[in-house]
Structures are given as C-alpha cells and as structure tokens.
N, C-alpha and C positions, 0 to 999 in steps of 0.2 A: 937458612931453610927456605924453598921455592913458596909458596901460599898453597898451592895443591897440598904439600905435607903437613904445612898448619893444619887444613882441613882435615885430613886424612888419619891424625896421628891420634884422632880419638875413638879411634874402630876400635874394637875387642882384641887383644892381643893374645896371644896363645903362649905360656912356657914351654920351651922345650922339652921340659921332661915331664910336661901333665901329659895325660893319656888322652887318646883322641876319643871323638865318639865313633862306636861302629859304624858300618860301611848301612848307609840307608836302606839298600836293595841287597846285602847280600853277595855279593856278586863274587868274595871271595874263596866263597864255598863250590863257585864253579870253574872258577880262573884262578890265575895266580901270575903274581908281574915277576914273571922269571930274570928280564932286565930289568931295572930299575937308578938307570942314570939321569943327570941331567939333561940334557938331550938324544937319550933313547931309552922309550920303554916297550918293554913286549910282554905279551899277555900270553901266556900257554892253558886251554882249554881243557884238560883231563878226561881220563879214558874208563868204563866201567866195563867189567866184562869184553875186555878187549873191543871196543866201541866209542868214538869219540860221544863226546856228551853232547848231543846236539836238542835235546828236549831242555835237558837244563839253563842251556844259555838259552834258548829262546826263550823259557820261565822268566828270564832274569831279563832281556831283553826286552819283554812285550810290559814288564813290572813298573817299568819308566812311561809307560804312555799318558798317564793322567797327569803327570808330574811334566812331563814333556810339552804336553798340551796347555794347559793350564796354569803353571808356577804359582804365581799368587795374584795374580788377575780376576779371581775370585773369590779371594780369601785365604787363608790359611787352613782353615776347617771346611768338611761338608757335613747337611743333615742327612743322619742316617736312613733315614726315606728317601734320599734321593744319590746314593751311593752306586745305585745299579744303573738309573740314567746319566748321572754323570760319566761311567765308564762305558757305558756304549754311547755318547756323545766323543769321549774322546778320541775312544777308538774312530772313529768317523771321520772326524778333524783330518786324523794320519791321512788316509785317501779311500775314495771307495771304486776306483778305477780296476779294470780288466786288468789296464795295459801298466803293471807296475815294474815289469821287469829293469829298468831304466831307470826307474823313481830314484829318489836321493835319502828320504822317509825312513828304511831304516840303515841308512850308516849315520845317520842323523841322534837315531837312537842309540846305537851303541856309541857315539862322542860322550853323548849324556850321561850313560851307566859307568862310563870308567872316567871321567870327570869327578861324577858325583861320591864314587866310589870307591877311588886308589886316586882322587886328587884332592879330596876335601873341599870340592867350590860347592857352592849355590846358586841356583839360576837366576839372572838377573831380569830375563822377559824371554818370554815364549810368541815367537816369530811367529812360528804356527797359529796362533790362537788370533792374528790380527787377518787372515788370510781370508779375502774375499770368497773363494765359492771352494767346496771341498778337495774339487782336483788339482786347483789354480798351485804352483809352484811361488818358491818363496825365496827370493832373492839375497843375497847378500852371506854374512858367516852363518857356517850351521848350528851354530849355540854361541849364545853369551849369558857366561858364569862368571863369578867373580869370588875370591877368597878375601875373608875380609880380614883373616889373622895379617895376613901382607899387605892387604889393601891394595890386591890386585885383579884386573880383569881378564878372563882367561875368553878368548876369542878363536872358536876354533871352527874347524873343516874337516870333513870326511867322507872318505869314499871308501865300496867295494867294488871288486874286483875278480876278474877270471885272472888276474896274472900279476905279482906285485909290483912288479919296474911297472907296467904299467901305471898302475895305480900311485908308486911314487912321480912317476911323471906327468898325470893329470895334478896332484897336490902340490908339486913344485909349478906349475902356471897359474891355480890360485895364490899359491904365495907370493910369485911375483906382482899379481895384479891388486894382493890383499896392501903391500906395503906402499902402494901409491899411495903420497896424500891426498888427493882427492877422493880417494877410494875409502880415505879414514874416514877423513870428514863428512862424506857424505853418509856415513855407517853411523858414526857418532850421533849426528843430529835426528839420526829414524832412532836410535835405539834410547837418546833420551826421552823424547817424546812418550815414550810405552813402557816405562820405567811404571811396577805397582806401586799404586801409594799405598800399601801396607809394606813394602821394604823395607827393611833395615838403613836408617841410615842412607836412607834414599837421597838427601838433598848430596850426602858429600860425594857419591857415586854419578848423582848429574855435575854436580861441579870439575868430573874428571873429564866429560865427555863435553862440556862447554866449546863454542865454536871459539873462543879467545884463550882457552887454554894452548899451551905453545906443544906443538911437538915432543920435545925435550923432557918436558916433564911429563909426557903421556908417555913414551917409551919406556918409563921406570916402571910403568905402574899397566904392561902388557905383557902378558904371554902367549904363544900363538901354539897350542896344540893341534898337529897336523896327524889325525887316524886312517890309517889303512886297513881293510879287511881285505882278505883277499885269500884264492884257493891254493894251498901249498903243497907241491912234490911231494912235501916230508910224509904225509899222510899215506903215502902208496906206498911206503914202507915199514911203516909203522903202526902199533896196535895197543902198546902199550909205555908208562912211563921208563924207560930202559935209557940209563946212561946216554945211550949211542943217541937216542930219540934228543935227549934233550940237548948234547952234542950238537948236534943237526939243526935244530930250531934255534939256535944261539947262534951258529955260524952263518944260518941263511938269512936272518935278521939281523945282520952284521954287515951283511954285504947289501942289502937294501938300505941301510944308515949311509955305507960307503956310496953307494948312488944316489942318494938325495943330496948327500954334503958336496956332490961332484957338480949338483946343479944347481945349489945353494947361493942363495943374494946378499950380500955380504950386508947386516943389518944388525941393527945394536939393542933390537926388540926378543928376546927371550925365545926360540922355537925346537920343541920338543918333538919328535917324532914318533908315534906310539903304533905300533903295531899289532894285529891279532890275525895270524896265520888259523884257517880253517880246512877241513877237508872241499866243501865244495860250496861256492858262492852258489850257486844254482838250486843247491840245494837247503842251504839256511832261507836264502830268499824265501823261496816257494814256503817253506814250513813258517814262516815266518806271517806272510798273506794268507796260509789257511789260519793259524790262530788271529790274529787281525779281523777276518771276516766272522770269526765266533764271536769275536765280543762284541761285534756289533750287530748282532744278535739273540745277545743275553735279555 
C-alpha cells in the first residue's frame, strides 16, 4: 500500500447500501440526471405549464452563493444577526461589474450545485473568497471539492455557452492544459496553502496535494468533472416532457460525449463530462445578474 492510502484509508467510509444524505440545495426538485454514466452525465431541467423552469433553476443556482463564497473559511456556522450581511457580502464577492456577459462566475456556480448535489463532494476552499478586489478574475480550476467516502479530489471546469461543440471545445483546451504537470503542481501548492483549518481531516487532504507526493498516486485519488451549459435546438421544439423530447436530449448529448471523446487526451485520471442543455444562455445569464444585484441589496 503507497503511504498516501495509509494516510487516506482513515476517512469516513460510506456502505453501499446506507442511504445518502439529501441533496443540500435541492436541486433535484428542479433537474434530474437523465444520464447518469461513468463518463457522461446530463441534467434535464423540467417544464411547468408548458414553460421551461428557468425561475427554479436560478432559485437553486443563486442558493450556492454563500456556500460558494465562503466554504468554511469562516466557520461552519453564522450569527443569526449577521445572516443578511453575510449574504449580501457574498453576493458581492461573485462580481459587481456591468460588463458580466463573459464573466465565468456563474458556470462556476452551477459546477458547485451539481457537484454538491448528484455527486456528494464537499468543498475543499473557495477560490473566490481569496480574490483581491471584487471584479479581479480568478485563475486556475473552477472548484475544488473533494469526496471523502473515496478519498477523492474532485477538480473541475465550466463553461457556458451559445453553442455546445463550442463549449465542448473550449473544455477540452482546459483539459489539455489542466493535465500538464506543472499545471498540477502548481494548482496543488495554491490550493494547499487555503485549505480551512476547521476541515475535516484537513492534514490528510494536504498530504495529497504535497509537492513530493508522486503523480502516480495523485491520479488515483482525481477526478476531473468537465460542465457545459449551453443553449440547445431541442428547446425550439419542445414544451413539454414528451418521449420524443427526451429522445432528443439523450441523442444530442450523446453526440457532444462523441465530440469530446474525439478530442480527448489520452489520461489515466478519471474525466466525467456533465452536461446541462438549456433554452437560452442569454437568457439564464441576464436572470441570473438581475437576482445577483438583489441580493446585494438586501
């Protein structure tokens, strides 16, 4: 056994058939992981009144922002006196710029919500929360979570999208540039440094990201969730959940699987592809930045 699993092999273990805990946010009350493979999952959004649900997901979406912002950087708990300025501080955090249409902020957030959500990790530091001035951009993966039943780091990326090839072919250039080892290593050493000391089990999670730990045994112990949002055909024909509807959303998310895997790096680290096809990025956005600038004004 390598010394990483010595360390590693006293994390909380989960039986297979104990029950999980619910989903934190929710989120399956608005989605649903229609695929659900090892290397491809897709999310279908649901219709009320023949209407996709675009108030609900944003609900769900903007629900991650404290938790986004903050992780355990501050605690585990807050005082109830101070519940209203901590969420219009964090709302803040996100960005308070005009010019967001380009921003990365929320496909950042939805990484988080279906991470947290339909993958059962935990966030291990919030990027965000070390960022010099409110607009400034923030470098490197868009979340680092970690599952401790496996004792694994879940390090991922995401973008949206006016178009999904598009969107799978920006993801597969951070993939290539993610699996550089200098690109690890240099990720490893920022992200131990900001590691909460109230974490769980904090000392064996920096012993995974140590600069002398070997490759080898860090690839056991990654999984690289790659999220696409992006604005889909399917929606101009559809209104509600109908066979044919979900036909469709299976098949066009099947052929964006077949285009990533066409541009895929041949690597021995774990990468999941997750998808959430929407009516209009344009249009989540925007709804997205009007409720943003409310709560920063709560």
């Amino acid at each position: 056994m390598k010394p990483i699993d010595d360390a590693l092999e006293g994390l909380p273990s989960t039986d297979e058939h104990e029950e999980l805990p619910p989903p934190p946010f929710s989120s399956h009350l608005v989605m649903r992981e229609q695929i659900s493979e090892a290397e491809l999952r897709a999310y279908h959004v649901g219709f009320d009144q023949n209407v996709f649900r675009l108030k609900p997901l944003v609900d769900v979406i903007c629900s991650v922002i404290p938790e986004f912002v903050f992780g355990l950087h501050q605690g585990a708990t807050v005082d109830q006196t101070k519940i209203v300025n901590r969420l219009r501080e964090a709302a803040k955090r996100v960005y308070t710029t005009d010019k967001y249409g380009r921003r990365g902020e929320f496909g950042e957030l939805i990484l988080h919500l279906l991470l947290r959500d339909f993958c059962g990790t935990i966030p291990l530091i919030s990027k965000i929360y070390f960022k010099d001035s409110d607009n400034s951009t923030v470098h490197g993966f868009d979340g680092v979570h970690v599952v401790a039943e496996n004792a694994t780091m879940w390090l991922g990326e995401s973008k949206i999208y006016t178009d999904g090839a598009a969107g799978i072919a920006s993801l597969l250039g951070d993939l290539e540039n993610h699996l550089k080892e200098d690109y690890l290593r240099r990720e490893f050493s920022l992200i131990s440094t900001k590691v909460p000391i109230e974490f769980p089990d904090r000392d064996k999670w920096i012993l995974l990201l140590h600069e002398h730990q070997t490759l080898d045994a860090i690839v056991q112990r990654i999984c690289l969730p790659m999220v696409c949002t992006y604005t889909s055909p399917i929606f101009d024909n559809h209104t509600s959940e109908s066979q044919d509807y979900i036909d469709t959303f299976v098949s066009e998310c099947r052929k964006l699987k077949t285009k990533f895997d066409e541009g895929h790096i041949e690597t021995d680290i774990d990468v999941i592809l997750m998808l959430l096809p929407i009516p209009s990025k344009e249009q989540l956005v925007t709804t997205l930045d009007e409720r943003l600038r409310s709560m920063q004004q709560i």
